[in-house]
C-alpha positions as CSV (number, residue, x, y, z in Angstrom):
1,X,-7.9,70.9,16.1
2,X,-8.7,69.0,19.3
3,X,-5.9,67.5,21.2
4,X,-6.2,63.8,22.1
5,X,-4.6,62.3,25.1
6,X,-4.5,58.8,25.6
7,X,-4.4,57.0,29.1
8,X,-4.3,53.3,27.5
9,X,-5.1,51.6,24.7
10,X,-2.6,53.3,22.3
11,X,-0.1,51.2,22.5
12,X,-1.9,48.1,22.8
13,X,-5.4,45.9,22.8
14,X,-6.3,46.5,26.4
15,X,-6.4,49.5,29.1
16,X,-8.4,52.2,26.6
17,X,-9.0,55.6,28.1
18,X,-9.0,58.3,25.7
19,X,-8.8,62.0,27.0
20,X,-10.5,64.8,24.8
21,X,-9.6,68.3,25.4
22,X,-11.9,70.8,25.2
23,X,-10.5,74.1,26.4
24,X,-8.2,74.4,29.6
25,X,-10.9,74.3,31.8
26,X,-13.2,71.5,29.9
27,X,-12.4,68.0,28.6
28,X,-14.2,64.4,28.2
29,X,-13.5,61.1,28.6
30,X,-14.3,58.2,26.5
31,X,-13.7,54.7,28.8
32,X,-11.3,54.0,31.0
33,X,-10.2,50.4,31.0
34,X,-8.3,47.9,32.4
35,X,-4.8,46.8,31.3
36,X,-4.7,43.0,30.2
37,X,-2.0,40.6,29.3
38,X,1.5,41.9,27.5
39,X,-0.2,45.4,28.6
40,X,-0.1,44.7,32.1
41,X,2.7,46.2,33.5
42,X,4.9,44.3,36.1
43,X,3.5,47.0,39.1
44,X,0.0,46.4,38.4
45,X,-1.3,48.4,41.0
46,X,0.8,51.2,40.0
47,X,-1.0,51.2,36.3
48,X,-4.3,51.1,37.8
49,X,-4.2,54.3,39.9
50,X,-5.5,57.2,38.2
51,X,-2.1,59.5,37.9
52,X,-3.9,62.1,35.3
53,X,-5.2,65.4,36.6
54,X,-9.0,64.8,36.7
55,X,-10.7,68.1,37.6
56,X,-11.5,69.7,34.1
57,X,-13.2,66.0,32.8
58,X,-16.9,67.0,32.4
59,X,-17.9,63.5,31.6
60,X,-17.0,60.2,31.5
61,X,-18.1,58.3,28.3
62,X,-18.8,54.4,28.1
63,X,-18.9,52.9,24.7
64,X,-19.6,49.5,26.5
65,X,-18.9,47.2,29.2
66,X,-16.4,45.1,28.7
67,X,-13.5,45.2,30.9
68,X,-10.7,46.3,29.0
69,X,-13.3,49.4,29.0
70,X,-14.5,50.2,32.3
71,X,-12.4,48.4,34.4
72,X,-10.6,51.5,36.4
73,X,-13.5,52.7,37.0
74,X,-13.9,52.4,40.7
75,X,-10.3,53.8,40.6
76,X,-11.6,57.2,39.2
77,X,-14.3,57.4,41.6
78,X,-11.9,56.8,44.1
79,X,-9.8,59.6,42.8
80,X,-12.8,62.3,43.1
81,X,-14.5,62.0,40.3
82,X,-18.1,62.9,40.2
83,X,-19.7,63.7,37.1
84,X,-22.0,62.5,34.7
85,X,-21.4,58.8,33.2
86,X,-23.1,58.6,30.0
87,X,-23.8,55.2,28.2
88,X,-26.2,53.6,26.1
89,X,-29.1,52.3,28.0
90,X,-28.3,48.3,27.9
91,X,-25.0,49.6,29.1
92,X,-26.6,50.4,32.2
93,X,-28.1,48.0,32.8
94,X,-25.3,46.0,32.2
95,X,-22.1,48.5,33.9
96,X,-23.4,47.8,37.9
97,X,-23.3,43.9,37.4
98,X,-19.9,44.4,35.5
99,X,-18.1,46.4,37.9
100,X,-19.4,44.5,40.9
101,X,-17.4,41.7,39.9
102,X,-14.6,43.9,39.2
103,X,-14.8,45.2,42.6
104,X,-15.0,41.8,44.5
105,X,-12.2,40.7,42.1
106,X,-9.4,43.6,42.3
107,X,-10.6,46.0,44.9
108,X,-13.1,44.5,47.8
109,X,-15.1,41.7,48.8
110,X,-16.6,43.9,51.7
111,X,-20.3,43.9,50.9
112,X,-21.0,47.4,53.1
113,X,-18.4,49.1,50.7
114,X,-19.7,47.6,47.1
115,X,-23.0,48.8,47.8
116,X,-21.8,52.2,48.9
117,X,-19.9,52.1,45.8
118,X,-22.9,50.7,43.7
119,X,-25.1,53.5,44.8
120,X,-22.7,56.5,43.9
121,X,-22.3,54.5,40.4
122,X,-26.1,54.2,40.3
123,X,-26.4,58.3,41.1
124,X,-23.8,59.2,38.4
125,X,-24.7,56.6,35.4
126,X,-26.9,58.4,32.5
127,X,-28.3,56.9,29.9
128,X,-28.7,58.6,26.5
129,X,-30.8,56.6,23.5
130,X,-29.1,55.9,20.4
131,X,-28.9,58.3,17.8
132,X,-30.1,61.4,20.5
133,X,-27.7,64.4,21.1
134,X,-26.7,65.2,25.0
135,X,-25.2,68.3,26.3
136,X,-22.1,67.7,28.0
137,X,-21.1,71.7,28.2
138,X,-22.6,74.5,28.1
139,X,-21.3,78.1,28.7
140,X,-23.1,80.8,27.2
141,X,-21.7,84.1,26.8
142,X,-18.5,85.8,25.8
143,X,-16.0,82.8,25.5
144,X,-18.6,80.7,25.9
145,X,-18.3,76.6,24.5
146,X,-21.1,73.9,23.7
147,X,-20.0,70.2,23.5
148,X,-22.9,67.5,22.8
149,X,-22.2,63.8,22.6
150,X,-24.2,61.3,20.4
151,X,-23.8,57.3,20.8
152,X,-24.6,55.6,17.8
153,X,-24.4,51.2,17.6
154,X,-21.3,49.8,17.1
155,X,-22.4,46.1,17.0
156,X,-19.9,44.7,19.5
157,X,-22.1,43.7,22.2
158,X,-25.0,44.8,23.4
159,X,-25.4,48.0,24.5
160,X,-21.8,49.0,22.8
161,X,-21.9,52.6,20.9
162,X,-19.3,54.5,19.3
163,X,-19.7,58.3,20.4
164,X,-19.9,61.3,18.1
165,X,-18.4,65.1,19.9
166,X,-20.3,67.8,18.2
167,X,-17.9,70.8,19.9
168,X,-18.3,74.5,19.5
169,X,-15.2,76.8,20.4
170,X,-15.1,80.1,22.0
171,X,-14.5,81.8,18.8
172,X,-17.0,79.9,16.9
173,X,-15.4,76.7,15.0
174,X,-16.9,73.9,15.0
175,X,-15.1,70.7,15.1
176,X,-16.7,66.7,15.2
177,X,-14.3,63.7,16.7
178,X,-15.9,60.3,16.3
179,X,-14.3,57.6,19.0
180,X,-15.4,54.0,17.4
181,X,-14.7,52.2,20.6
182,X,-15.0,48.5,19.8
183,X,-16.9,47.7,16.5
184,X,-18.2,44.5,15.6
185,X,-18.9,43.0,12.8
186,X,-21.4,42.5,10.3
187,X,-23.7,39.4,10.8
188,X,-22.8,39.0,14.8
189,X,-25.8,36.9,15.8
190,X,-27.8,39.4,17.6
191,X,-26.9,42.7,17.2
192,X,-27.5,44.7,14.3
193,X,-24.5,46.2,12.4
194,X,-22.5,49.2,13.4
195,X,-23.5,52.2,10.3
196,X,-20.9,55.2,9.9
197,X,-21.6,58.6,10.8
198,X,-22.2,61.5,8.3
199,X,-18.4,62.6,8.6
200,X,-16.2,63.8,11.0
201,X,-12.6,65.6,11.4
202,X,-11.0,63.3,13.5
203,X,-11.5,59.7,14.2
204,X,-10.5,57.4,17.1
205,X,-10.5,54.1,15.4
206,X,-10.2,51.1,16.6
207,X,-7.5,48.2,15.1
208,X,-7.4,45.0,16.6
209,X,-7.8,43.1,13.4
210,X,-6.5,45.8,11.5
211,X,-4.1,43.6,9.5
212,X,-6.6,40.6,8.7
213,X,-9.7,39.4,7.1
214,X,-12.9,36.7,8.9
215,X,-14.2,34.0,7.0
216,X,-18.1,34.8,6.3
217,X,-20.8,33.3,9.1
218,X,-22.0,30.7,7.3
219,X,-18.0,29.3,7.3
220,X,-17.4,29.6,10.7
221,X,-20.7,28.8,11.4
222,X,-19.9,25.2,9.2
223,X,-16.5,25.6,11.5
224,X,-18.2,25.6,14.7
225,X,-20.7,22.5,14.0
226,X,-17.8,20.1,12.8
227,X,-16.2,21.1,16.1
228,X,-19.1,19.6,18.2
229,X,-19.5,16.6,15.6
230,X,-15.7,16.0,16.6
231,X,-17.2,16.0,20.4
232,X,-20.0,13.9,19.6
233,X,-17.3,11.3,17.8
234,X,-15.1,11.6,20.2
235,X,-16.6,11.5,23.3
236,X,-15.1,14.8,24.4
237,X,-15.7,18.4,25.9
238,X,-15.4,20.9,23.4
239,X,-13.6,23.9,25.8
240,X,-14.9,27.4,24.6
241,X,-12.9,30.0,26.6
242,X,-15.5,33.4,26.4
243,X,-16.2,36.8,27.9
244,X,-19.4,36.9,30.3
245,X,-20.7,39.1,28.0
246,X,-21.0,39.6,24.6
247,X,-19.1,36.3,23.1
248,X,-21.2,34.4,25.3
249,X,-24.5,35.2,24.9
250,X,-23.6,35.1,20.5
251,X,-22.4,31.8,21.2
252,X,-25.4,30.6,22.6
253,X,-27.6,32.2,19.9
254,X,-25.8,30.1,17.1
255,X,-25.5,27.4,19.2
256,X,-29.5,27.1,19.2
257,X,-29.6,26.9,15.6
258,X,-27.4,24.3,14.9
259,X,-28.9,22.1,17.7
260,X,-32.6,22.8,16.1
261,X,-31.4,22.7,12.3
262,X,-29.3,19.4,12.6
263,X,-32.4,17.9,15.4
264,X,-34.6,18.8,12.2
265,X,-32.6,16.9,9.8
266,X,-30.9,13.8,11.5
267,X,-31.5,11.6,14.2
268,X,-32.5,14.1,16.9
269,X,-31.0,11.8,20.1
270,X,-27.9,12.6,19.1
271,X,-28.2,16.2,19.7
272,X,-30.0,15.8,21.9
273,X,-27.8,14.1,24.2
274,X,-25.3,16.9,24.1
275,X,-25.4,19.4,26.9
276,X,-24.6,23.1,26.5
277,X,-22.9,24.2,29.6
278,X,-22.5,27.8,30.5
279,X,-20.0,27.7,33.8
280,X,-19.7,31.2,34.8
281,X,-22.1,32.9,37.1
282,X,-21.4,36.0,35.7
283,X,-22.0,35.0,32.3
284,X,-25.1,33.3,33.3
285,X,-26.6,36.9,34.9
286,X,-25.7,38.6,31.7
287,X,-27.6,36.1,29.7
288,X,-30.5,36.7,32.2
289,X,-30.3,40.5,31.2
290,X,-29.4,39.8,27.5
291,X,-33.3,38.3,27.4
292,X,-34.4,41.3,29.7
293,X,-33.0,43.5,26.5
294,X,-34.7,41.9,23.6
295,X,-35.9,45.3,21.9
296,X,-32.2,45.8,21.2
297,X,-31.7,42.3,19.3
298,X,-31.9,42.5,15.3
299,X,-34.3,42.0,13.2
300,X,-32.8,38.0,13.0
301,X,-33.5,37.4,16.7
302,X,-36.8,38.8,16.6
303,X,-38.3,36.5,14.2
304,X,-36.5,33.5,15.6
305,X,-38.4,34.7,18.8
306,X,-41.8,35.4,17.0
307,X,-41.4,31.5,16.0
308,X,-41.4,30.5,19.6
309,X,-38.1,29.3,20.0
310,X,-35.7,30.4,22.8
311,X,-31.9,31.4,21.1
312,X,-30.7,32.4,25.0
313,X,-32.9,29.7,26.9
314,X,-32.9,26.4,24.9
315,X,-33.6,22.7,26.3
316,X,-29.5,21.4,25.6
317,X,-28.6,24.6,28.0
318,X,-27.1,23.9,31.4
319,X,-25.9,27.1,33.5
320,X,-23.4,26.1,36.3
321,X,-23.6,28.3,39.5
322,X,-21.8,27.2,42.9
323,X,-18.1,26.7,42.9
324,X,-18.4,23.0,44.5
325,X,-21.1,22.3,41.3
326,X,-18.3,23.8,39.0
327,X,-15.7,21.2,40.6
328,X,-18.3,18.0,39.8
329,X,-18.5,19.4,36.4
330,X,-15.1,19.6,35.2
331,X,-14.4,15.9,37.4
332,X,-17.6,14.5,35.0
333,X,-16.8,15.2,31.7
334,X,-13.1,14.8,32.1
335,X,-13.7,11.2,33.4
336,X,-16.7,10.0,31.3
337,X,-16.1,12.3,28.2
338,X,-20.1,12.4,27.7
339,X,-20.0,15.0,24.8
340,X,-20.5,18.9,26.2
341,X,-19.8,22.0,25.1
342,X,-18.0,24.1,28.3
343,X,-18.6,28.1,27.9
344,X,-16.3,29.7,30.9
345,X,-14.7,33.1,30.9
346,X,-12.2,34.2,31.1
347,X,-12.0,35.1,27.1
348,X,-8.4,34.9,26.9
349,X,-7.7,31.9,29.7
350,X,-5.8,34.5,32.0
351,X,-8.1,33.0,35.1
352,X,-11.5,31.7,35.8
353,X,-13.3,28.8,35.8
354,X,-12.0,27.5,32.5
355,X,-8.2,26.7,33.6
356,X,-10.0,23.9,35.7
357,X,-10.8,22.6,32.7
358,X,-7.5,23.2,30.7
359,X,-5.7,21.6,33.5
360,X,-8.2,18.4,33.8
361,X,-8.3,18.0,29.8
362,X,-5.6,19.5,28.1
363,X,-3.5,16.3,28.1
364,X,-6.5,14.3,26.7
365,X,-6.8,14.2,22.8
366,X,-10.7,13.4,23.4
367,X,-11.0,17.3,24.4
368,X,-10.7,20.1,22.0
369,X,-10.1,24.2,22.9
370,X,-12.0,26.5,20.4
371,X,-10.9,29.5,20.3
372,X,-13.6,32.0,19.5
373,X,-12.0,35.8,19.8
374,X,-8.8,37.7,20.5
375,X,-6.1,36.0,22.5
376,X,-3.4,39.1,23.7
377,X,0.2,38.4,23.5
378,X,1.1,37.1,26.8
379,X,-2.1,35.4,28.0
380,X,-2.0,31.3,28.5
381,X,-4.8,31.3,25.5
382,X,-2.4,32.7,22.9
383,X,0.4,30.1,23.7
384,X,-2.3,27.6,23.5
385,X,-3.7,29.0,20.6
386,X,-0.1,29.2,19.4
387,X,2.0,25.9,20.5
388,X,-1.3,23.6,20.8
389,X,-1.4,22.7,17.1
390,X,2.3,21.5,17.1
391,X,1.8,19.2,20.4
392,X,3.5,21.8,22.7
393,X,2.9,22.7,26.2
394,X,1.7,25.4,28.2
395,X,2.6,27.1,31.6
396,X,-1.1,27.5,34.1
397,X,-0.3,28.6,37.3
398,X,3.5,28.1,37.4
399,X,2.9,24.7,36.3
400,X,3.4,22.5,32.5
401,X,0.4,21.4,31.1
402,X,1.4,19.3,27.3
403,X,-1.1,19.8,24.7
404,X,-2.8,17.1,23.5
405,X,-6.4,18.1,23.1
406,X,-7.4,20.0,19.3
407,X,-7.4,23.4,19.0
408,X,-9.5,25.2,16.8
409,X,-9.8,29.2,16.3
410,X,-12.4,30.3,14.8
411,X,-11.8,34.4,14.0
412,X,-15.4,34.9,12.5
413,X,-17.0,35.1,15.8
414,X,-14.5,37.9,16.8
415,X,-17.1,39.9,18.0
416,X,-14.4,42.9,16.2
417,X,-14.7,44.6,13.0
418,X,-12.1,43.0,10.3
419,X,-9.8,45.2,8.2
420,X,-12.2,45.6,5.5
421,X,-14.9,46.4,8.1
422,X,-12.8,48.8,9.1
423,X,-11.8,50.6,6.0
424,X,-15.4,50.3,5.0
425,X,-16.9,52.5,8.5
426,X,-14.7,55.1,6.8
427,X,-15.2,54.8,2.8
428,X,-19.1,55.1,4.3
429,X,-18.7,58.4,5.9
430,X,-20.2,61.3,3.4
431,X,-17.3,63.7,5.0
432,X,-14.1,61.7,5.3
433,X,-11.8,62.4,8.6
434,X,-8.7,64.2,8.1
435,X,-6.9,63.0,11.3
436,X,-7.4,59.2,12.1
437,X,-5.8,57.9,15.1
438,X,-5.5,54.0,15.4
439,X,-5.9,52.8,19.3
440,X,-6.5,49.4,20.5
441,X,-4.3,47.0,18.4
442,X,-0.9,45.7,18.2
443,X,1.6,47.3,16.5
444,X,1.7,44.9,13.0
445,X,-2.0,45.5,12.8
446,X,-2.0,49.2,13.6
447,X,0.6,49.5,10.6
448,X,-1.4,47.2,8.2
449,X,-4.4,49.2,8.8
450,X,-2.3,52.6,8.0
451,X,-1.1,51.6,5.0
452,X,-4.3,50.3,4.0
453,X,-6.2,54.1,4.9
454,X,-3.5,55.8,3.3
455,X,-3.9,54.0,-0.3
456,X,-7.7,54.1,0.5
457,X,-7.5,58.1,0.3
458,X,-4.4,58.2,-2.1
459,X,-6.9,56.5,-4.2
460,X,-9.8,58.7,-3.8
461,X,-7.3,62.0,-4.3
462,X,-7.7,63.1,-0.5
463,X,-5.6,63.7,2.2
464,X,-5.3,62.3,5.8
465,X,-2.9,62.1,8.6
466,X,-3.0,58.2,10.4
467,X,-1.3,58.5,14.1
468,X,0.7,55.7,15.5
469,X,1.3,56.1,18.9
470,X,4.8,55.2,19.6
């Protein structure tokens, strides 16, 4: 059997980097992400230098761009590293704009050096289509191994894969390890679902909400909509903390159908009058490229399109670029309370634009923070999400902020497979895993999910081994 390493992501939601071995002189590996939150240790720096021994990886495999994927990246450049990068092709098209703002955030603002940087990205990145092997290793001969690599959708966000290994030892034994990355889950506006391989003998598997269940889309979806009607009552800024890419973009996309179903229906001024506001940059380049990348939207998206309406470019839709036109913004709506909905990263309110807007609003019961995906243990958006229902208070930037404004979560737009998701990308496989490892979840939701795999295969009178980091 294979042997695993992990570099991150084992023990937690963030930092994955996941080191296959192949034979002593061969090995892959599959992301290699930044730490986040709880994760984050106190030496930062320390935890994002690349301490492994680099020089038999073959291959560095993205299953898609978020951060908490592909962050150290430049950091394993920087350490030598020089082969192949292999991703989907939305991926990378997406990586460059990614890890430019990585760079200008944690490593340079020097433009001569990001675009020396860019280009040796640029020369490594390959791009694979879905569902096509690619040869990784090839020795012929005596000894001689073969390693191909497969990405497949995983539904996340655009572009995201999870990778099948097709290996092929020296003596002739074949083995298959399937790394799921980050799935999504079914119904994500967008992106088709994630299906399950034909089998494998090992499995990576992701477990963030390995220990819990999301309400359908037409729920949250109902969830969402009272949350603007609350704005539109109240005279308030609905706060949506979201990743650039990915939550964003999905947001948008669901966004344009309750705007055009409820215009249809009621008393279109209303809606009318309420201004989508995207204030990120970042977030408002991805959605450039997210319209660039239409063949990859699902069959959903594509009729919506075919019916001349515009899910990522919509009339209520303001985009927010300059820093000084970010300040107006947040001054505006905290001081007339004209009805908006505010999209700004980061996701989990550990920086960005939209701690502006928690520190001019929280303390206004007008506002509301909707809560969209994961908060980590650690981050200012979990004690929010956390206290803010019981009229606590929250510490920004070494300072108390009380918490007056609503908060909502909604976990059905967790752009992350649930725990039946997750059982079910197994039950679906014709050739069950015997070794599943869970990565990328806390430690009650790593657990929950064992137990549930274990009684899964008790059930169906087969056998497996669940790993739990420790």
């Amino acid at each position: 059997m294979l042997n695993i390493i992990h570099h991150g992501g084992a023990v937690g939601v963030t930092g994955s980097c996941h080191q296959l071995i192949l034979s002593s002189e061969h090995s892959l590996l599959v992301d290699c992400g930044l730490f986040q939150g709880e994760d984050e240790a106190q030496d930062s720096f320390q935890q994002l230098q690349i301490e492994f021994d680099i020089s038999t990886v073959k291959a560095l495999i993205i299953t898609h761009v978020h951060i908490d994927h592909v962050g150290r990246l430049p950091y394993l450049l920087a350490a030598g590293f020089k082969g192949p990068i292999i991703c989907s092709v939305p991926s990378a098209v997406l990586l460059p704009l990614v890890i430019e703002d990585a760079l200008k955030i944690g490593f340079t603002r020097n433009a001569q050096l990001i675009e020396r940087f860019q280009a040796q990205l640029a020369s490594q990145i390959v791009s694979v289509p879905y569902g096509k092997w690619h040869n990784v290793v090839e020795k012929s001969g005596e000894g001689g191994i073969t390693t191909r690599v497969k990405l497949k959708r995983a539904g996340h966000i655009l572009g995201s894969s999870y990778v099948e290994v097709a290996h092929q030892d020296a003596s002739g034994e074949k083995e298959r390890v399937v790394f799921s990355g980050d799935l999504g889950a079914p119904y994500a506006p967008l992106l088709p679902a994630p299906q399950s391989p034909y089998g494998c003998e090992q499995l990576v598997l992701e477990s963030t909400y390995g220990d819990r269940l999301h309400p359908n889309r037409r729920n949250r979806r109902a969830m969402l909509k009272k949350a603007i009607e609350q704005a539109l009552t109240n005279g308030g800024t609905v706060m949506v903390p979201a990743f650039s890419i990915g939550r964003t973009q999905e947001l948008l996309y669901e966004l344009e159908g309750i705007i055009f179903e409820a215009s249809a229906k009621s008393k279109p001024s209303r809606w009318k009058a309420l201004e989508i506001i995207v204030d990120s940059p970042l977030a408002a380049r991805f959605t450039q490229v997210y319209r660039q990348l239409k063949p990859y939207w699902d069959n959903e998206a594509q009729r919506r399109l075919r019916s001349g309406r515009h899910p990522l470019n919509f009339e209520n839709l303001y985009t927010v670029e300059s820093h000084e036109a970010h300040e107006q913004t947040v001054a505006y709506l905290a001081k007339t309370g004209r009805p908006a909905v505010v999209i700004a990263a980061s996701g989990m309110c550990a920086g960005g634009r939209i701690m502006n807007y928690l520190k001019a609003m929280l303390g206004d019961e007008r506002h509301q923070v909707l809560f969209v995906g994961y908060q980590g243990t650690g981050t200012p958006g979990r004690a929010i999400q956390q206290y803010g229902p019981q009229g606590g208070w929250v510490e920004i930037d070494g300072q108390r902020f009380d918490i007056k404004a609503g908060v909502t979560t909604i976990s059905g737009y967790s752009a992350h497979a649930d725990q039946k998701n997750l059982l079910n990308f197994v039950k679906r496989m014709r050739r069950w895993p015997h070794t599943i490892r869970l990565v990328h979840g806390e430690q009650a939701a790593r657990i929950a999910l064992k137990d549930e795999l274990e009684s899964l295969y008790k059930r169906k009178g087969k056998e497996v081994r669940v790993v739990i980091e420790a």
